[in-house]
N, CA, C and O atoms as CSV, one atom per row, in Angstrom:
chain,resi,resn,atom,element,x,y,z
A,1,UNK,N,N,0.255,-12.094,1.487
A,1,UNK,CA,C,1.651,-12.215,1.855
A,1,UNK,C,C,2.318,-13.311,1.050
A,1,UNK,O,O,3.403,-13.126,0.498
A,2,UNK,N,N,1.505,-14.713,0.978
A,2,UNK,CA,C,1.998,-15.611,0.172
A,2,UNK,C,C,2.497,-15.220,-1.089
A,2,UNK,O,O,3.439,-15.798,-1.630
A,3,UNK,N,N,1.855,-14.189,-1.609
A,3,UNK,CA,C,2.081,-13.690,-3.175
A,3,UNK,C,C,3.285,-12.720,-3.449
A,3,UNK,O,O,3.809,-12.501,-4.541
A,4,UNK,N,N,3.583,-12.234,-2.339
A,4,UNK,CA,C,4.699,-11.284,-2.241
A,4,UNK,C,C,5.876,-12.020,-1.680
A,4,UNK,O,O,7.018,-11.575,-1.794
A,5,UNK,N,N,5.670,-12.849,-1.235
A,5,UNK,CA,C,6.908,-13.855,-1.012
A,5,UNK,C,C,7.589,-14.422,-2.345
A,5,UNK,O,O,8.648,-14.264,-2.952
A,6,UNK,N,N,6.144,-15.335,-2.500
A,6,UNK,CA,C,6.448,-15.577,-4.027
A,6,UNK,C,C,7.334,-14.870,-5.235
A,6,UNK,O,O,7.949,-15.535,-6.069
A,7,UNK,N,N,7.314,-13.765,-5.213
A,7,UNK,CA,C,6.901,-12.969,-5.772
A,7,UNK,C,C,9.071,-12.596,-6.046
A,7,UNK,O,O,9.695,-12.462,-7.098
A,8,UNK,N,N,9.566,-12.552,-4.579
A,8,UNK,CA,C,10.556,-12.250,-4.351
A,8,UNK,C,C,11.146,-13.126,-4.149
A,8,UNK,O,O,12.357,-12.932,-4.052
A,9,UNK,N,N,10.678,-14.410,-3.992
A,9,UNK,CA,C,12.033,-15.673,-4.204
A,9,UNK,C,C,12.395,-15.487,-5.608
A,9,UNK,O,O,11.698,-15.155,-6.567
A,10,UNK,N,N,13.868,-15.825,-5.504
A,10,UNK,CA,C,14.861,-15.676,-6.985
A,10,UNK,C,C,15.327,-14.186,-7.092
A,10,UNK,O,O,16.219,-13.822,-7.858
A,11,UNK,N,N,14.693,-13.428,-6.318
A,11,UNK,CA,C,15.781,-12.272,-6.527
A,11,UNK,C,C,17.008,-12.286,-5.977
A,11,UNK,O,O,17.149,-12.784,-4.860
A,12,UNK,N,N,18.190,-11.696,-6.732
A,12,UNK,CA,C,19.390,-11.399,-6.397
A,12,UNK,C,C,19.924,-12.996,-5.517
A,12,UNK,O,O,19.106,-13.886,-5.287
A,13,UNK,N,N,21.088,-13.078,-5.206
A,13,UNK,CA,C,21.587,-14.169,-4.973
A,13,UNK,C,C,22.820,-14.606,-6.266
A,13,UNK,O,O,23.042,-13.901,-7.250
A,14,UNK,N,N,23.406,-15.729,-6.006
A,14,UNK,CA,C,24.151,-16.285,-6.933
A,14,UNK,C,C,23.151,-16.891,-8.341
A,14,UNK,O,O,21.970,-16.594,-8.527
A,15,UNK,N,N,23.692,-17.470,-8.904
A,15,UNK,CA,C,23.135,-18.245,-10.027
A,15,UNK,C,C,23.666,-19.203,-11.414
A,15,UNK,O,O,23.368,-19.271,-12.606
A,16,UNK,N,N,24.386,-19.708,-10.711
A,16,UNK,CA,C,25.252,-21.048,-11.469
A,16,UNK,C,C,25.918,-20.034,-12.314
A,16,UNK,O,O,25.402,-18.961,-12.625
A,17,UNK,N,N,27.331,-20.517,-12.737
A,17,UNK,CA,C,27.905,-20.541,-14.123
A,17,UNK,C,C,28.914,-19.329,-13.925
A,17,UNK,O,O,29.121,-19.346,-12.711
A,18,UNK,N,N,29.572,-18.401,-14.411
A,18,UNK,CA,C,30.190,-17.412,-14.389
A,18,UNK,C,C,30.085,-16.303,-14.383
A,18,UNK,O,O,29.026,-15.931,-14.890
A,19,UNK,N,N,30.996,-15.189,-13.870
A,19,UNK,CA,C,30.401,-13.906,-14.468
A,19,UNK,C,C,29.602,-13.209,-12.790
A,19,UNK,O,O,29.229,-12.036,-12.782
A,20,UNK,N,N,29.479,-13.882,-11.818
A,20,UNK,CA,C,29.739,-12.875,-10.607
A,20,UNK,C,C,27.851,-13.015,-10.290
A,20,UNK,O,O,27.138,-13.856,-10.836
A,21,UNK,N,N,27.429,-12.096,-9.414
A,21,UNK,CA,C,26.197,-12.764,-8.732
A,21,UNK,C,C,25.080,-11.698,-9.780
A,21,UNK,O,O,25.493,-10.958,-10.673
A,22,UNK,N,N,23.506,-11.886,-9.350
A,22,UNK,CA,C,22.832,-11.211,-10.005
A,22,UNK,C,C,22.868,-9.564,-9.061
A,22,UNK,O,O,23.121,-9.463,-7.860
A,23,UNK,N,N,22.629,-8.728,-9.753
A,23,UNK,CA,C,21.895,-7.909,-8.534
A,23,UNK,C,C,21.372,-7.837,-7.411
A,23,UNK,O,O,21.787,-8.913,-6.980
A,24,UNK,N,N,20.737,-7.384,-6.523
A,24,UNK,CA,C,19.764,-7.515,-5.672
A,24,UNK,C,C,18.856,-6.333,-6.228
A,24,UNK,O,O,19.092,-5.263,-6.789
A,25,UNK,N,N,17.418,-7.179,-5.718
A,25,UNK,CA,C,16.632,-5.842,-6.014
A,25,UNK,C,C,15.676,-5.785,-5.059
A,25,UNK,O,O,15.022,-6.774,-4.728
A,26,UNK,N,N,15.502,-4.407,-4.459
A,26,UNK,CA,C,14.919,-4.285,-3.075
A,26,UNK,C,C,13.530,-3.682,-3.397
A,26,UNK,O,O,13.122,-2.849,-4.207
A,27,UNK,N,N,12.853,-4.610,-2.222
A,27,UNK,CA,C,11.522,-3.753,-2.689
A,27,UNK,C,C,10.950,-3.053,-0.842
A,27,UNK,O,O,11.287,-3.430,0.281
A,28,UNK,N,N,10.078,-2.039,-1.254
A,28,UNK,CA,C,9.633,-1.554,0.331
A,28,UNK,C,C,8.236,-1.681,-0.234
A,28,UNK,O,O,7.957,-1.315,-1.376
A,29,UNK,N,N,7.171,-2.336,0.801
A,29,UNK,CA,C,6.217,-2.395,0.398
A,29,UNK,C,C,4.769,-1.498,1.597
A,29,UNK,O,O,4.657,-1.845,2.773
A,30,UNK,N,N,4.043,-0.626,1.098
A,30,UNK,CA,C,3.641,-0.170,2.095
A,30,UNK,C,C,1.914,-0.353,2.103
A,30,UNK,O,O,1.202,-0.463,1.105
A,31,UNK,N,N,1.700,-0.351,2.810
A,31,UNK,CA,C,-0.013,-1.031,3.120
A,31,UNK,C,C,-1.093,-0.066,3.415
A,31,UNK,O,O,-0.569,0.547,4.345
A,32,UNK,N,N,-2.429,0.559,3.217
A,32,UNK,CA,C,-3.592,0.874,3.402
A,32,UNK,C,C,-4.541,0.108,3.640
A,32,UNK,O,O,-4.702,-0.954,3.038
A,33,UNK,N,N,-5.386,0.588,4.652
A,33,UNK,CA,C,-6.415,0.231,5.113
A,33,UNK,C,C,-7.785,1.288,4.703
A,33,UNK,O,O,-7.475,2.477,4.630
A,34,UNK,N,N,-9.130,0.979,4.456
A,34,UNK,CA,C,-9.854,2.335,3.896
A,34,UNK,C,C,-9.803,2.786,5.725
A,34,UNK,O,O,-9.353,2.288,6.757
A,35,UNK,N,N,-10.615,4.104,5.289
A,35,UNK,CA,C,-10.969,5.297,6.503
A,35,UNK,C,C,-12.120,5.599,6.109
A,35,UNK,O,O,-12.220,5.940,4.931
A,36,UNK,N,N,-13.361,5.570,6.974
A,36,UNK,CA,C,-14.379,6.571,6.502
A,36,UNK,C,C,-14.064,7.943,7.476
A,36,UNK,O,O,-13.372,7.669,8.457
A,37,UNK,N,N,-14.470,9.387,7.352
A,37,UNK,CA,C,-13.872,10.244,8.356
A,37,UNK,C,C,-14.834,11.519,7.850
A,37,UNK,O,O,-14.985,11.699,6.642
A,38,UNK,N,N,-15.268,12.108,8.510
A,38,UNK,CA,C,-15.982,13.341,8.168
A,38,UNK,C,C,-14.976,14.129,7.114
A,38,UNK,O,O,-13.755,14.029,6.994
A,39,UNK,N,N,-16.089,15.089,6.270
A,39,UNK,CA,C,-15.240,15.585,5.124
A,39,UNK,C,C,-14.271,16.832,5.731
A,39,UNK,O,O,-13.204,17.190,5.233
A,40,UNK,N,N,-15.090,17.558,7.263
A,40,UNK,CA,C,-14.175,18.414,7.962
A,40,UNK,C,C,-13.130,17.886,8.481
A,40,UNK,O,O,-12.203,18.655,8.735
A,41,UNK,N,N,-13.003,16.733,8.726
A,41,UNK,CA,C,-11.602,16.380,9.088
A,41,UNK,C,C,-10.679,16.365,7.910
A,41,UNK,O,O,-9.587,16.921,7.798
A,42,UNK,N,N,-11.214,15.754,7.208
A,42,UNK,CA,C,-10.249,15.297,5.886
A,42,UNK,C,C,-9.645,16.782,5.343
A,42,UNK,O,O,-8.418,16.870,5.297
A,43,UNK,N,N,-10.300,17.737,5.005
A,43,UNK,CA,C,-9.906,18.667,4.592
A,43,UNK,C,C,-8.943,19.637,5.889
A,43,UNK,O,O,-8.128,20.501,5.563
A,44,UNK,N,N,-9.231,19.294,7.263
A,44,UNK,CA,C,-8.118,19.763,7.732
A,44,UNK,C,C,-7.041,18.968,7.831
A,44,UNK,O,O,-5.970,19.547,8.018
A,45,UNK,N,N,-7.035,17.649,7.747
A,45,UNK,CA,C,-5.709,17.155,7.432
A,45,UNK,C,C,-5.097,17.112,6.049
A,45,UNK,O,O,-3.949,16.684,5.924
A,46,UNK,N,N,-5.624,17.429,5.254
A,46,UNK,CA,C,-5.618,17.518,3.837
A,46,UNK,C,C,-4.981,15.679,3.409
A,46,UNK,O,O,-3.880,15.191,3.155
A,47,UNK,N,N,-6.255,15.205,3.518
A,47,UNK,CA,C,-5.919,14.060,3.582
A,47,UNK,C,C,-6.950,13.873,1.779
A,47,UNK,O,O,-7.578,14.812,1.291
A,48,UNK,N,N,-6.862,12.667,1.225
A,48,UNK,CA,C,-6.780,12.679,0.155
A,48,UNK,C,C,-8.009,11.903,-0.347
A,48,UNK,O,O,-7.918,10.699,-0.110
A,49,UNK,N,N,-9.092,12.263,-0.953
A,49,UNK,CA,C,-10.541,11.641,-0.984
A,49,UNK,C,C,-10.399,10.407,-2.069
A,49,UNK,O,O,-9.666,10.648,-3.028
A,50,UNK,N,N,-10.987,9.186,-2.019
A,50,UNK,CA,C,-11.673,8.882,-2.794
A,50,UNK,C,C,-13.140,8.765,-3.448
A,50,UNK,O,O,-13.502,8.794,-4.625
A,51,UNK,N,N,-13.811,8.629,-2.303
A,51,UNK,CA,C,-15.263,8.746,-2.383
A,51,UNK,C,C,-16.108,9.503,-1.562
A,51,UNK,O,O,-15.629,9.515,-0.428
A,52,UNK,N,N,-16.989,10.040,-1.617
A,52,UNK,CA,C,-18.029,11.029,-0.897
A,52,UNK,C,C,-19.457,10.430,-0.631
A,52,UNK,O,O,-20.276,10.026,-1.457
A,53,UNK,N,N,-19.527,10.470,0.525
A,53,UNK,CA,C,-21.238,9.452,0.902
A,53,UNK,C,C,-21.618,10.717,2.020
A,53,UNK,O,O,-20.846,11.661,2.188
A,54,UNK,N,N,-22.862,10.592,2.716
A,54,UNK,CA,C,-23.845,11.677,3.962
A,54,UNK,C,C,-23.960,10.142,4.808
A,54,UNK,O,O,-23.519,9.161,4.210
A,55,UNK,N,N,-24.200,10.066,5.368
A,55,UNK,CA,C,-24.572,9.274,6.822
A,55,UNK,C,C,-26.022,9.514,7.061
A,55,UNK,O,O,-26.542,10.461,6.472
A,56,UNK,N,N,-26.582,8.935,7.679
A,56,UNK,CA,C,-27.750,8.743,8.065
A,56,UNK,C,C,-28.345,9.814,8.824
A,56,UNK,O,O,-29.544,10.091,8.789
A,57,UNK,N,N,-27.009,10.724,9.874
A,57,UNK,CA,C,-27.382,11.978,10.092
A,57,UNK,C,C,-27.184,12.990,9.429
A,57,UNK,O,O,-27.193,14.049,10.056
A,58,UNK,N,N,-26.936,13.035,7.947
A,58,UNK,CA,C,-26.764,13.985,6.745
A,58,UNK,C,C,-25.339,14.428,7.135
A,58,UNK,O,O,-25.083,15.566,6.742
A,59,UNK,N,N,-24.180,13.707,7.925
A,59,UNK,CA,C,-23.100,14.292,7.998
A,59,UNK,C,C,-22.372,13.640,6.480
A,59,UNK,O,O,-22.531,12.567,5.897
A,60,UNK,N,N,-21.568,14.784,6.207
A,60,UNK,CA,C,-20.833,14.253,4.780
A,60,UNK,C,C,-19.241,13.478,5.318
A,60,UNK,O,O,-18.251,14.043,5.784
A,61,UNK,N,N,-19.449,12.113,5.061
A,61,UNK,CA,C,-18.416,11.916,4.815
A,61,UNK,C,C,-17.528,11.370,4.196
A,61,UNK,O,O,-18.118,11.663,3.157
A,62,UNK,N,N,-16.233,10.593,3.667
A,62,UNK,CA,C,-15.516,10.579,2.692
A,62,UNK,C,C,-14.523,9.577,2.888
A,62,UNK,O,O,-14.108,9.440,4.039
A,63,UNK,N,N,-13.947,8.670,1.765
A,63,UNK,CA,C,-13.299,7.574,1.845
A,63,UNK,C,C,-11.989,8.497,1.949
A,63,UNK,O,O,-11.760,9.483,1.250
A,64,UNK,N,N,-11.194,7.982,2.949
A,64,UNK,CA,C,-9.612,7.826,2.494
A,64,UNK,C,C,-8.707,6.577,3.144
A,64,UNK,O,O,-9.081,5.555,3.719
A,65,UNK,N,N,-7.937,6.861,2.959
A,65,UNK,CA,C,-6.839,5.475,3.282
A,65,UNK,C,C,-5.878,5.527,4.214
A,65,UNK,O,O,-4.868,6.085,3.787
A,66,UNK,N,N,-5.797,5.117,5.451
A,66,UNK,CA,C,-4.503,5.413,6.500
A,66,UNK,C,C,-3.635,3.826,6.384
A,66,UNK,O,O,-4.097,2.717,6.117
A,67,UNK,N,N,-2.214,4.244,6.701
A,67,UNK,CA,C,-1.649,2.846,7.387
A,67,UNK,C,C,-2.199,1.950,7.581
A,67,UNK,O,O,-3.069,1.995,8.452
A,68,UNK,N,N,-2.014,1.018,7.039
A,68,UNK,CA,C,-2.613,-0.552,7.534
A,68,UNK,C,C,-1.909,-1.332,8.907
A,68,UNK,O,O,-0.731,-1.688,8.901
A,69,UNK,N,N,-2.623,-1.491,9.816
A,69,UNK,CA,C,-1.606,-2.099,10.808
A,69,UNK,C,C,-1.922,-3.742,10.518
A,69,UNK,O,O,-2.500,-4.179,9.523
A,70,UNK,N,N,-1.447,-4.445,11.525
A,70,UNK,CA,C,-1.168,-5.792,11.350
A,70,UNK,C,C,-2.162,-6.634,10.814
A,70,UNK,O,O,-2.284,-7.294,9.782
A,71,UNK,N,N,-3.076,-6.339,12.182
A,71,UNK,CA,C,-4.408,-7.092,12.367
A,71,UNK,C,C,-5.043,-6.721,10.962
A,71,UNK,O,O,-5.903,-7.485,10.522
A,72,UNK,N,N,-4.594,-5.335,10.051
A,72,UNK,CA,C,-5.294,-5.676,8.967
A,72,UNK,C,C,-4.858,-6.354,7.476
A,72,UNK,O,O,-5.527,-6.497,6.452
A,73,UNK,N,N,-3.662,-6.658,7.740
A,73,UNK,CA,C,-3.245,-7.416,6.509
A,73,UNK,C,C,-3.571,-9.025,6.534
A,73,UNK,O,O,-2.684,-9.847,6.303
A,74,UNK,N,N,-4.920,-9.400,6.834
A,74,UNK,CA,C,-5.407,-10.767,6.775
A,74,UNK,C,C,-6.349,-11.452,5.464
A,74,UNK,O,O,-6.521,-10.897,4.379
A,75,UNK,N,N,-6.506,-11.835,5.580
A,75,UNK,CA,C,-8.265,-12.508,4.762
A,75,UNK,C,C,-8.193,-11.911,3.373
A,75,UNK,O,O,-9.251,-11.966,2.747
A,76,UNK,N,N,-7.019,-11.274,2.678
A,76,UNK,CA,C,-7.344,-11.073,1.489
A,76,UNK,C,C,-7.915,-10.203,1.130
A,76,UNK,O,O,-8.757,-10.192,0.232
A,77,UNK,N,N,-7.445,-9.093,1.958
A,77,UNK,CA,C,-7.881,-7.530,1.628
A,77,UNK,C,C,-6.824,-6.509,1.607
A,77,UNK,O,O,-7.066,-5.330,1.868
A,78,UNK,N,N,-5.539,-6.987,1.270
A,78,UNK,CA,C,-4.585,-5.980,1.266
A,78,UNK,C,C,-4.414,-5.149,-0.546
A,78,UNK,O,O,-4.376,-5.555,-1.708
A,79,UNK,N,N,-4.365,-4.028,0.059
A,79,UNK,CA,C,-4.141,-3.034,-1.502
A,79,UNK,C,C,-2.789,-2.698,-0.920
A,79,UNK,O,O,-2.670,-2.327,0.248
A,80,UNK,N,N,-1.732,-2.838,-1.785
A,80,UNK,CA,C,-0.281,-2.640,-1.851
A,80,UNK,C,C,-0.004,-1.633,-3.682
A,80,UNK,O,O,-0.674,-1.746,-4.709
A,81,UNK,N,N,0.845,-1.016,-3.495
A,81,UNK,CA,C,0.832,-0.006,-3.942
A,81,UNK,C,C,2.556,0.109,-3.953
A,81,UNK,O,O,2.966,-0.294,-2.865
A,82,UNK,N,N,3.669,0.529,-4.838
A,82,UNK,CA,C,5.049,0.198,-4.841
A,82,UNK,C,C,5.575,1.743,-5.748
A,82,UNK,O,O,5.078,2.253,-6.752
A,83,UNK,N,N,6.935,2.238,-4.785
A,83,UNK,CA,C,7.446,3.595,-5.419
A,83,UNK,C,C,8.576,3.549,-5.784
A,83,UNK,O,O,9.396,2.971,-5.071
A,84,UNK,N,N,9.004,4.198,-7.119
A,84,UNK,CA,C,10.134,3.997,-7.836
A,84,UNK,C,C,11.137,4.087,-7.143
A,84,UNK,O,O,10.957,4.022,-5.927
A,85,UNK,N,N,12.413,4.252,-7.609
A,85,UNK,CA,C,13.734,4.696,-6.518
A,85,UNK,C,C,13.801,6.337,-6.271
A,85,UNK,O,O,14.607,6.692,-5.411
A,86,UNK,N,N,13.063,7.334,-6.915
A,86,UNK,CA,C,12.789,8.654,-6.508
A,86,UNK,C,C,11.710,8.291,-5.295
A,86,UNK,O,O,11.774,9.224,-4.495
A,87,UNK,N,N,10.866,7.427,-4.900
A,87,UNK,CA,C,10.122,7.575,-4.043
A,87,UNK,C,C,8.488,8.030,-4.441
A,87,UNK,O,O,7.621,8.222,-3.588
A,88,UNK,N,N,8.266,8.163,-6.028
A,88,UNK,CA,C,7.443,8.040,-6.583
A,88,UNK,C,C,6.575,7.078,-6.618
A,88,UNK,O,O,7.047,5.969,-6.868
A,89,UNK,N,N,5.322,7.154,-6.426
A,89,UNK,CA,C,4.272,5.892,-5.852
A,89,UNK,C,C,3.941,5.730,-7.340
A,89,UNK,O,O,3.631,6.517,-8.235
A,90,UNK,N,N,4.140,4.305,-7.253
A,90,UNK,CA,C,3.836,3.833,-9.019
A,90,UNK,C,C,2.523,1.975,-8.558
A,90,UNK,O,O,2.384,1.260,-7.566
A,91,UNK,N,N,1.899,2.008,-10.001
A,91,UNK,CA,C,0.878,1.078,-9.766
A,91,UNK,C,C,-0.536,1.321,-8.856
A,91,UNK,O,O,-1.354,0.409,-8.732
């Protein structure tokens, strides 16, 4: 969070001298958490794989990524990810 603060102080606002204010520039930032989830689920939600592992009871199952809620944006494990102004996921 510190880094994304950072990150966005100095945007938009005034800025000495003439000639009217800067822009603003908005950012929406959205968060993942991993998922491990059987591969039958995933494929009925058509949810989106990264990795494929079996479990200990030979069930197959498969990385994907849901919403990050609060409790998980701590300790330096957030993957953030940013979409153009079409809404295109870029980075």
């Amino acid at each position: 969070v510190a880094i994304i603060s950072g990150l966005m102080v100095g945007c938009g606002g005034g800025g000495g001298g003439g000639g009217g204010s800067t822009p603003r520039t908005t950012f929406t930032f959205t968060f993942a958490a991993p998922n491990v989830i059987s591969e039958t689920n995933a494929q009925k939600d058509s949810c989106t794989v990264y990795d494929r592992r079996v479990d200990g009871n030979g069930i197959e199952q498969v990385l994907t990524y849901q919403p990050a809620v609060s409790a998980q944006l701590t300790g330096g494990k957030v993957v953030g990810f940013y979409s153009d102004k079409n809404g295109v996921r870029q980075g």
